[in-house]
C-alpha positions as CSV (number, residue, x, y, z in Angstrom):
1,X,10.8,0.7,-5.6
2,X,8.8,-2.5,-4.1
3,X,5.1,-1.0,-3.0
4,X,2.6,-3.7,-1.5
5,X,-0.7,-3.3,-0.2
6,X,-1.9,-5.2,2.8
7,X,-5.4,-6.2,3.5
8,X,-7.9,-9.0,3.5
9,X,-9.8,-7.6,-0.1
10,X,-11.9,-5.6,1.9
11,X,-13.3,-1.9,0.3
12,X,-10.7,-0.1,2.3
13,X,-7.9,-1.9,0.7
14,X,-9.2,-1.9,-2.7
15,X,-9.5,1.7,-2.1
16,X,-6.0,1.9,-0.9
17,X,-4.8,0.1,-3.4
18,X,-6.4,2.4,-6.3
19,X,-4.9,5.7,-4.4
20,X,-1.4,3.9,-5.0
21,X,-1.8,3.4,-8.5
22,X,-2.9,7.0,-9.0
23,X,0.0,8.4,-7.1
24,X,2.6,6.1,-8.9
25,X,1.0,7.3,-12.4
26,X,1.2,10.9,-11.3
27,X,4.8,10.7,-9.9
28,X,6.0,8.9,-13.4
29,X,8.0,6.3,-11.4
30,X,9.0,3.1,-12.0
31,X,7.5,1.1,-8.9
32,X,6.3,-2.7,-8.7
33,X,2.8,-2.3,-7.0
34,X,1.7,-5.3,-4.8
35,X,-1.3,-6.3,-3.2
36,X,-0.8,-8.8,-0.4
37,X,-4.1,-10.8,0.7
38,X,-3.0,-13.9,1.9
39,X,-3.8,-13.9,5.7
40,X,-0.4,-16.2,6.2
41,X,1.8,-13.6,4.0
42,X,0.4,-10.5,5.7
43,X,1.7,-12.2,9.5
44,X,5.1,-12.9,8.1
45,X,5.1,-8.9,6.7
46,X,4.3,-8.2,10.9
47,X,1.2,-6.0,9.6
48,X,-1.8,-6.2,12.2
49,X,-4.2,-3.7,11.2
50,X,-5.6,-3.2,7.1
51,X,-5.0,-1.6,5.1
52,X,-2.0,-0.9,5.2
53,X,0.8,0.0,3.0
54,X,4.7,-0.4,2.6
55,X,7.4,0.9,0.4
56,X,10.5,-1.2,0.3
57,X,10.1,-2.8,3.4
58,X,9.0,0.2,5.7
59,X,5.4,0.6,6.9
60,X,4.5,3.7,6.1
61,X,0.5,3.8,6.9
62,X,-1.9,1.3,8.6
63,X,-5.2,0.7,9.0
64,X,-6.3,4.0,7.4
65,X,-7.0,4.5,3.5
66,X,-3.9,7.4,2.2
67,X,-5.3,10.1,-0.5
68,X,-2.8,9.8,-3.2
69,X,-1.3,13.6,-2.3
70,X,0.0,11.9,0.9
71,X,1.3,8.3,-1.1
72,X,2.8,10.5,-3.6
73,X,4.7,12.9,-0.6
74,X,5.6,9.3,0.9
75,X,7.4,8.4,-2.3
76,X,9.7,11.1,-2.9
């Protein structure tokens, strides 16, 4: 499973990004967690509001920060 969070390092996405970790850790999974800053990267992914978060390719949330009860729901 390929997880990446998208943002610019603001708050939000460090936020977003912790909630990830906690959900991956409470669902046991094997997942590669990835946190995309680089403005360029971020336009090729077609993401235009942070954060925002994708699992294997799909967007799944943006420009909101997901508790990990709703990451972990998104997962399964």
């Amino acid at each position: 499973m390929n997880i990446k969070v998208i943002g610019t390092g603001c708050e939000k996405c460090d936020k977003l990004y912790a909630n990830v970790q906690e959900a991956v850790n409470m669902m046991g999974c094997e997942a590669q967690v990835e946190k995309i800053e680089d403005l360029m990267e971020i336009v090729k992914l077609g993401v235009m509001t942070s954060p925002s978060l994708m699992i294997d390719g799909k967007l799944v949330v943006s420009g909101r920060i997901a508790k990990p009860a709703e990451i972990l729901k998104l997962l399964k």
